[in-house]
N, CA, C and O of each residue as an XYZ file, in Angstrom:
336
protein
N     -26.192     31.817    -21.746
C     -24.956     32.565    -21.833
C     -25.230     33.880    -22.539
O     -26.236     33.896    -23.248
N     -24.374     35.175    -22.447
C     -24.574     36.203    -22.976
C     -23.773     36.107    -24.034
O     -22.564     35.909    -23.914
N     -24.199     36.199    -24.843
C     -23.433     36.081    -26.637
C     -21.808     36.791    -26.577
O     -20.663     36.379    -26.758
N     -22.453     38.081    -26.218
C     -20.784     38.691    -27.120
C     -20.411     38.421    -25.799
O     -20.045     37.246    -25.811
N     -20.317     38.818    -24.799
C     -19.297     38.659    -23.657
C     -18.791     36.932    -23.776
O     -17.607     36.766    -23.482
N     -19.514     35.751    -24.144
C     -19.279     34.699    -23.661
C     -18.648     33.995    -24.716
O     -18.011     32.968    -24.478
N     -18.844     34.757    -26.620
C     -18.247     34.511    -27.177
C     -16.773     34.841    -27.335
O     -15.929     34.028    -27.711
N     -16.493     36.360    -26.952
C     -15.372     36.982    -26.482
C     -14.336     35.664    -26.033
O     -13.429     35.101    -26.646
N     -15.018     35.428    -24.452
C     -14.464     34.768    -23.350
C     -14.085     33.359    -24.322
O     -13.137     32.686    -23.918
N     -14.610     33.023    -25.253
C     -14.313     31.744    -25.700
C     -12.840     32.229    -26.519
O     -11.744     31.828    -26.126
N     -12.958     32.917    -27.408
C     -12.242     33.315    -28.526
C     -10.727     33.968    -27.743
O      -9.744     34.132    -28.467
N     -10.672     34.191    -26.770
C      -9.238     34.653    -25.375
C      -9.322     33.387    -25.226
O      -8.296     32.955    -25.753
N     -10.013     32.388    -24.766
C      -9.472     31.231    -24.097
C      -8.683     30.242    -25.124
O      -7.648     29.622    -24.875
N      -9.517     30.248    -26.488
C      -8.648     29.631    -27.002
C      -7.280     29.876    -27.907
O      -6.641     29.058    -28.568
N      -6.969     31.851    -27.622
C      -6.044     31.943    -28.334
C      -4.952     31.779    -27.069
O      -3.727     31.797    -27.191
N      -5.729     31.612    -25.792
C      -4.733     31.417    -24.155
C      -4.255     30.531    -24.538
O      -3.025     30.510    -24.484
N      -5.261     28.887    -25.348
C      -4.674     27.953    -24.969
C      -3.879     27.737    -26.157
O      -2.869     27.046    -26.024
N      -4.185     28.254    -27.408
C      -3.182     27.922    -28.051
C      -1.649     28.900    -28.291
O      -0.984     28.909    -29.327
N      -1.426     29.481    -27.341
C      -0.041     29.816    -27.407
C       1.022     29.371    -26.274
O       1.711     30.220    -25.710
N       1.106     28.178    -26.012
C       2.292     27.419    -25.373
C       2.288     26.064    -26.095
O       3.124     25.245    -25.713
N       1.156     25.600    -27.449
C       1.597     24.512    -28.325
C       1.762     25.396    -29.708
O       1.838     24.680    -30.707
N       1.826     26.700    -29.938
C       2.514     27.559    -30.932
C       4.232     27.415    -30.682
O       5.142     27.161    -31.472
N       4.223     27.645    -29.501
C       5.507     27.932    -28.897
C       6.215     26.315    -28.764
O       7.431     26.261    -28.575
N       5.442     25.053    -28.865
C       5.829     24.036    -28.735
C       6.231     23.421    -30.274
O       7.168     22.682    -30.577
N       5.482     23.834    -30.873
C       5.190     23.009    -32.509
C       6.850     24.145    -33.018
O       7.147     23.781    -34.156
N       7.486     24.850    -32.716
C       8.501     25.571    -33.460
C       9.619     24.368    -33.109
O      10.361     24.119    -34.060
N       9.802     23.764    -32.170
C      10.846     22.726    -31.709
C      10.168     21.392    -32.708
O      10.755     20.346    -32.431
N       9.583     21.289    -33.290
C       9.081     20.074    -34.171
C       9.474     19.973    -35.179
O      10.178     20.921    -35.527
N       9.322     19.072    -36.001
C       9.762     19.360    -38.066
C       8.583     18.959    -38.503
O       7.976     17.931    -38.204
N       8.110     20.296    -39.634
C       7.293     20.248    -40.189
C       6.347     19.307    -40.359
O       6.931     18.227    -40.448
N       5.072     19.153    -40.458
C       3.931     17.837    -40.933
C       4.223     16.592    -40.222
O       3.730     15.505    -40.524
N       5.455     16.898    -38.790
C       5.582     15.269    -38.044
C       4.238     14.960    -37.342
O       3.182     15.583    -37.230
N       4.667     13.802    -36.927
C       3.152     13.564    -36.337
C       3.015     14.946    -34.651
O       1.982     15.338    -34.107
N       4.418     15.292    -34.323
C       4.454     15.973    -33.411
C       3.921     17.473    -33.635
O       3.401     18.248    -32.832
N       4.127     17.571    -34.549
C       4.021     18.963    -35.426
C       2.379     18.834    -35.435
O       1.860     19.292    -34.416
N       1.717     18.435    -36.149
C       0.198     17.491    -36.291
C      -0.444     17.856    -34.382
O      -1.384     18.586    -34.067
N       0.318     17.185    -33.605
C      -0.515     16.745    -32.205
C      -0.493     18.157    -32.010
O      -1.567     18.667    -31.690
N       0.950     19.231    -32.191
C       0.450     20.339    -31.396
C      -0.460     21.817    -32.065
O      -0.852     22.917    -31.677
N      -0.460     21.108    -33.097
C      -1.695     21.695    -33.885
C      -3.298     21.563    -33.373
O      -4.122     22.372    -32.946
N      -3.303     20.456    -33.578
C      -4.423     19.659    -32.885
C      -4.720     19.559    -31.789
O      -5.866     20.006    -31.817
N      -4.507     19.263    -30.700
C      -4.286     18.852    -29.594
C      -5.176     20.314    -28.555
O      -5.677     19.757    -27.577
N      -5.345     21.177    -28.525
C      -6.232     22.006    -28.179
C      -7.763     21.862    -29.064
O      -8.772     22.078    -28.393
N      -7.876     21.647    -29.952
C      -9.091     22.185    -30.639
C     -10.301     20.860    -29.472
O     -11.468     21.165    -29.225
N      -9.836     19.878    -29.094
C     -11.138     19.476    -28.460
C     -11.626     19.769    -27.026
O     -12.712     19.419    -26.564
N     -10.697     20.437    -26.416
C     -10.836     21.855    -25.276
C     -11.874     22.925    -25.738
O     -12.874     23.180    -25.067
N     -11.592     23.514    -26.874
C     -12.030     24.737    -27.251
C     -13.446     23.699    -27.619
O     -14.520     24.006    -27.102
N     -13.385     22.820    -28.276
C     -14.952     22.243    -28.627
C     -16.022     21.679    -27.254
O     -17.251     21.665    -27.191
N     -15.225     21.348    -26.479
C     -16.187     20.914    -25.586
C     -16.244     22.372    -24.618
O     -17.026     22.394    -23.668
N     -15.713     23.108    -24.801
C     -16.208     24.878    -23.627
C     -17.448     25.161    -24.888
O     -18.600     25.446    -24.561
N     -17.225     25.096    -25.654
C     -18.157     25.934    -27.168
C     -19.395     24.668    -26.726
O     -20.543     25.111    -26.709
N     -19.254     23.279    -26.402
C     -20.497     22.907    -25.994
C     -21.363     22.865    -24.699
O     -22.545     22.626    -24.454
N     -20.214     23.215    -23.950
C     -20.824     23.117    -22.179
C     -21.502     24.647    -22.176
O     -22.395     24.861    -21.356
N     -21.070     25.751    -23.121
C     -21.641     27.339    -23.036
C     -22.982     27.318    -23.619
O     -23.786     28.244    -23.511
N     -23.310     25.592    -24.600
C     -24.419     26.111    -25.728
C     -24.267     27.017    -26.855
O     -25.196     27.384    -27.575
N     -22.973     27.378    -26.976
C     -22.497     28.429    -28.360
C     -22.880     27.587    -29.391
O     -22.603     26.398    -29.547
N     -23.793     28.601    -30.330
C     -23.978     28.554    -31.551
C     -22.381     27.831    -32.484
O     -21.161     27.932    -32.351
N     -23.196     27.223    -33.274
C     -21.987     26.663    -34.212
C     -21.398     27.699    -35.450
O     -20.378     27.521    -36.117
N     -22.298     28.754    -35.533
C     -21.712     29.768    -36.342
C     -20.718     30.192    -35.766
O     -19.819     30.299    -36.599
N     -20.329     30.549    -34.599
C     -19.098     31.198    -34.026
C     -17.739     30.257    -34.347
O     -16.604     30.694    -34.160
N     -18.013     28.902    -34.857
C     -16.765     28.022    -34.864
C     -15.718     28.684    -35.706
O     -14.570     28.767    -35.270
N     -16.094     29.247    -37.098
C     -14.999     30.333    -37.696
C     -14.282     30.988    -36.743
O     -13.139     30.636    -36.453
N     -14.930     32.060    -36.138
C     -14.399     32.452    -35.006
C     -13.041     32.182    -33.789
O     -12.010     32.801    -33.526
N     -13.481     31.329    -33.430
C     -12.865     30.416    -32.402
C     -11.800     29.398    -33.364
O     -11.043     28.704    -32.685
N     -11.714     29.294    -34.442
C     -10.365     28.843    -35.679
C      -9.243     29.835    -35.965
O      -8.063     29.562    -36.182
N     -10.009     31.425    -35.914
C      -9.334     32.681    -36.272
C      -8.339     32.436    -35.154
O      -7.156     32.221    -35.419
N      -8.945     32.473    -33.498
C      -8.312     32.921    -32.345
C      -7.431     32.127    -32.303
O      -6.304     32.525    -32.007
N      -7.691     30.599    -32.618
C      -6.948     29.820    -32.821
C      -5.479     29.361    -33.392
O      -4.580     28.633    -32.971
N      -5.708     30.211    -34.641
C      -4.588     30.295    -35.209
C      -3.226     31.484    -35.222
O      -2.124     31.628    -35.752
N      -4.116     32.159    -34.293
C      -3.599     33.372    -34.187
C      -3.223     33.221    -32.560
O      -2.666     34.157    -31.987
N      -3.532     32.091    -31.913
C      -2.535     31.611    -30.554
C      -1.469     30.934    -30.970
O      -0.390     30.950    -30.378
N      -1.744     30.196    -32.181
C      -0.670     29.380    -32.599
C       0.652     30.233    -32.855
O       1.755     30.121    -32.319
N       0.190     31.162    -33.881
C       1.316     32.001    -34.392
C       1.988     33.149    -33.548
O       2.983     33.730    -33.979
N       1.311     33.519    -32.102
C       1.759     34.337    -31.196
C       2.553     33.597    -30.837
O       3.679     34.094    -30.888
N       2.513     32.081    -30.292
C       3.373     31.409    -29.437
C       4.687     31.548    -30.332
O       5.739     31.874    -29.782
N       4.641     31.308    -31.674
C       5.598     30.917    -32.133
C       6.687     32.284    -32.114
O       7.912     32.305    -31.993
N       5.892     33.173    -32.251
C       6.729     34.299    -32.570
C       7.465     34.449    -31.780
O       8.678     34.513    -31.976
N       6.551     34.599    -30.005
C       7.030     34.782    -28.833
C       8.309     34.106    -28.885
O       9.347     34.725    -29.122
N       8.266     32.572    -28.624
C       9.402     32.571    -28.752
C      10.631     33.019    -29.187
O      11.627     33.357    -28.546
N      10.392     32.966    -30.494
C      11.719     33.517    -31.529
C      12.331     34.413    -30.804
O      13.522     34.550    -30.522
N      10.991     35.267    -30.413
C      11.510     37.094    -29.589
C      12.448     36.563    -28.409
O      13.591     37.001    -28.275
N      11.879     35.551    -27.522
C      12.501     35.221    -26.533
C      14.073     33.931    -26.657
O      14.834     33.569    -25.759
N      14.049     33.573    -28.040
C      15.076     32.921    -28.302
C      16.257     34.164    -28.661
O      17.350     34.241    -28.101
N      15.790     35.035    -29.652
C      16.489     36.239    -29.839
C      17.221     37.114    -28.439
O      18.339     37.628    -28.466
N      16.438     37.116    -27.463
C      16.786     37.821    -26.309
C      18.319     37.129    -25.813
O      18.890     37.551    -24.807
């Protein structure tokens, strides 16, 4: 794999995948187990692409950043789109 392009491609995919369980976990209450799954519930997607590419395990910071920062787009999105 080519490093930065393929690390890139990882770090979009998983902030792709985590913004429709950002946008899901706002309909939850806090620390439920539902709240928990849609937290969770992507990271072993993003772990098994990070192993089928051969990505270095240093990039896992990385791919947590994008992560959390799909989470918190989804959520916002919404709001914006509940606001509308």
């Amino acid at each position: 794999m080519n490093y930065p392009q393929g690390v890139f491609a990882i770090c979009i995919i998983a902030l792709i995948l985590n913004l429709p369980f950002g946008w899901l976990r706002t309909y939850t209450r806090k620390f439920s187990l539902a709240w928990i799954a849609c937290i969770h519930a992507p990271i072993p997607i993003v772990a098994l692409i990070r192993i089928y590419t051969d990505t270095k395990w240093i990039y896992i910071p990385l791919f947590l950043i994008f992560s959390i920062g799909g989470q918190i787009l989804g959520a916002k999105l919404k709001a914006k789109f509940k606001s509308s």
